[in-house]
C-alpha positions in Angstrom: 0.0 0.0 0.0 1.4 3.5 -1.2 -0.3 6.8 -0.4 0.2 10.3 -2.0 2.1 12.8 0.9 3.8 16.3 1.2 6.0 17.0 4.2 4.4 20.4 4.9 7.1 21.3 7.8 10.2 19.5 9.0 11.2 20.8 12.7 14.2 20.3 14.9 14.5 21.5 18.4 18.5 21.0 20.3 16.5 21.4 23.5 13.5 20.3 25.9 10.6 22.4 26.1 8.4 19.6 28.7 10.6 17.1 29.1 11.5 17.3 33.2 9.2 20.2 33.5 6.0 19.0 35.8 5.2 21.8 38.4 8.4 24.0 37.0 6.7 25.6 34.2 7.8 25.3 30.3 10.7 26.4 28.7 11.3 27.7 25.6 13.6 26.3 23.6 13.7 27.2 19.8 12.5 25.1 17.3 14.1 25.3 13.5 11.6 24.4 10.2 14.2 23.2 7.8 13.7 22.2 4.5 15.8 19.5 5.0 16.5 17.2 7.7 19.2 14.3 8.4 17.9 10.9 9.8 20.6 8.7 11.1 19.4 5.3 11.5 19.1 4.3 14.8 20.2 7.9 16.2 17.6 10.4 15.3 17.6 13.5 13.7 21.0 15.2 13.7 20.3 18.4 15.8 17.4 17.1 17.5 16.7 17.0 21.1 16.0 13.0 20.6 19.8 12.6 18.6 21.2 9.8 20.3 18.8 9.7 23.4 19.5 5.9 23.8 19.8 3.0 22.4 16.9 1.4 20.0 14.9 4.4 21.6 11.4 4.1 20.0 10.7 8.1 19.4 13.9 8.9 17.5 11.5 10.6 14.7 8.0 12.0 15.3 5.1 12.3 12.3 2.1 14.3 12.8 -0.9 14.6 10.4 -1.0 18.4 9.2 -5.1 17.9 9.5 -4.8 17.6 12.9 -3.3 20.8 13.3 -5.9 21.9 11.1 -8.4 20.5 13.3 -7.1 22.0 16.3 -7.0 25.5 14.8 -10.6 25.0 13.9 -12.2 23.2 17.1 -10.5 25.7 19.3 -10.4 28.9 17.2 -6.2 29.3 16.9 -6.0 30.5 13.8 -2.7 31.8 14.5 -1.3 28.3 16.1 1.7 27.6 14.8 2.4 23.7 13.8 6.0 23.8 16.0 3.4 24.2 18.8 3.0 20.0 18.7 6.9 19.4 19.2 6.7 16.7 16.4 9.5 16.2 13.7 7.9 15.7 10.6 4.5 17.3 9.4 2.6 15.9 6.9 -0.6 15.3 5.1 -1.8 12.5 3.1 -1.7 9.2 5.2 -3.5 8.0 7.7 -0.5 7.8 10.6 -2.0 5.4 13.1 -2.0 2.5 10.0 1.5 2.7 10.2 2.0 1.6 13.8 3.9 -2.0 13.8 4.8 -1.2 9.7 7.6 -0.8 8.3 7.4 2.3 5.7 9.3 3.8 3.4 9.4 7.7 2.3 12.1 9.6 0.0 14.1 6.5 0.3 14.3 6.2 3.7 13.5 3.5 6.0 10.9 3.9 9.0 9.8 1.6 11.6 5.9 3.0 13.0 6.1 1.9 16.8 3.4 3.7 18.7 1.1 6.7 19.2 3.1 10.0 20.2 1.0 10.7 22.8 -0.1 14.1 23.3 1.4 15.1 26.9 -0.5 17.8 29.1 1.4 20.5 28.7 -0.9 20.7 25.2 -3.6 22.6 27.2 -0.7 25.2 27.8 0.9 25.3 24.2 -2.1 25.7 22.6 -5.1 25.9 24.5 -7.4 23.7 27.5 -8.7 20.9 25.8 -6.3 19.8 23.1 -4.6 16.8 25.5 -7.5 15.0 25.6 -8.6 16.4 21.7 -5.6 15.3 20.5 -5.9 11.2 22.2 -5.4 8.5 19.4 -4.9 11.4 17.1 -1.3 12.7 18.3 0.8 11.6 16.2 3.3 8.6 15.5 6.7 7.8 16.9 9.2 6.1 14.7 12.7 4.7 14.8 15.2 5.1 11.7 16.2 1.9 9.7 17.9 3.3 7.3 18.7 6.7 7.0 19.2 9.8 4.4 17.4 13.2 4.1 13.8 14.2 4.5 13.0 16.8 2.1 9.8 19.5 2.4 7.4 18.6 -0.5 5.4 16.2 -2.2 6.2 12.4 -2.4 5.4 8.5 -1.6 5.0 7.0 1.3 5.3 2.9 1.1 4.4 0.1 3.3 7.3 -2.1 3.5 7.1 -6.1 3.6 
């Protein structure tokens, strides 16, 4: 099974914005949309927060579906949200990201392994607004590790289920 995509945004962030954080308040650590992006397989994203977290670790890349963000703009009446407001990796639009959980996929030549739901965290309510934690349940997104590795690149493309 192949579907139609575009990377709409690809972010990197050195630091932790929530990560650590319960009952000290965010931070505010930048986060970069590149137009391109290195995945190392088995590391991460070079620059990332996640680069080289630990071994086998199961969120070294994060996808997010752009009509989420959409959604949440929408249902909440953000029109000015940005999309780094999520913390995810890779923004896209054209697939359906909780089919890929336990798949192997590829995308621009590069190898992904779909291992769970990036599930949204609290600190939503305060990034965007009350009520997009629990909005954004079964809906936030999809963590990844990197089998083989390359650049992303913003723009349209395939994405492939792999055998």
């Amino acid at each position: 099974m192949e579907w139609e995509i575009e990377l709409v945004h690809l972010f990197v962030s050195e630091g932790h914005n929530y990560v650590g954080r319960h009952e000290k308040g965010s931070l505010d650590h930048g986060i970069e949309d590149s137009d391109v992006i290195e995945c190392m397989a088995g590391r991460g994203i070079r620059g990332d927060r996640y680069f080289d977290h630990k071994e086998d670790y199961k969120g070294q890349v994060t996808f997010f579906d752009h009509g989420v963000y959409e959604a949440v703009k929408r249902e909440f009446d953000l029109p000015e949200l940005a999309a780094s407001a999520f913390r995810r990796n890779v923004i896209l639009r054209g697939v359906p990201l909780p089919e890929l959980i336990g798949k192997s996929f590829a995308l621009q030549g590069l190898e992904f392994e779909g291992v769970e739901e990036a599930a949204p965290c609290y600190w939503m309510n305060e990034a965007a607004a009350d009520g997009v934690h629990e909005f954004l349940k079964g809906v936030g997104g999809l963590r990844a590790r990197i089998v083989a590795g390359g650049e992303l690149h913003k723009g349209p493309g395939m994405l492939s289920l792999l055998p």
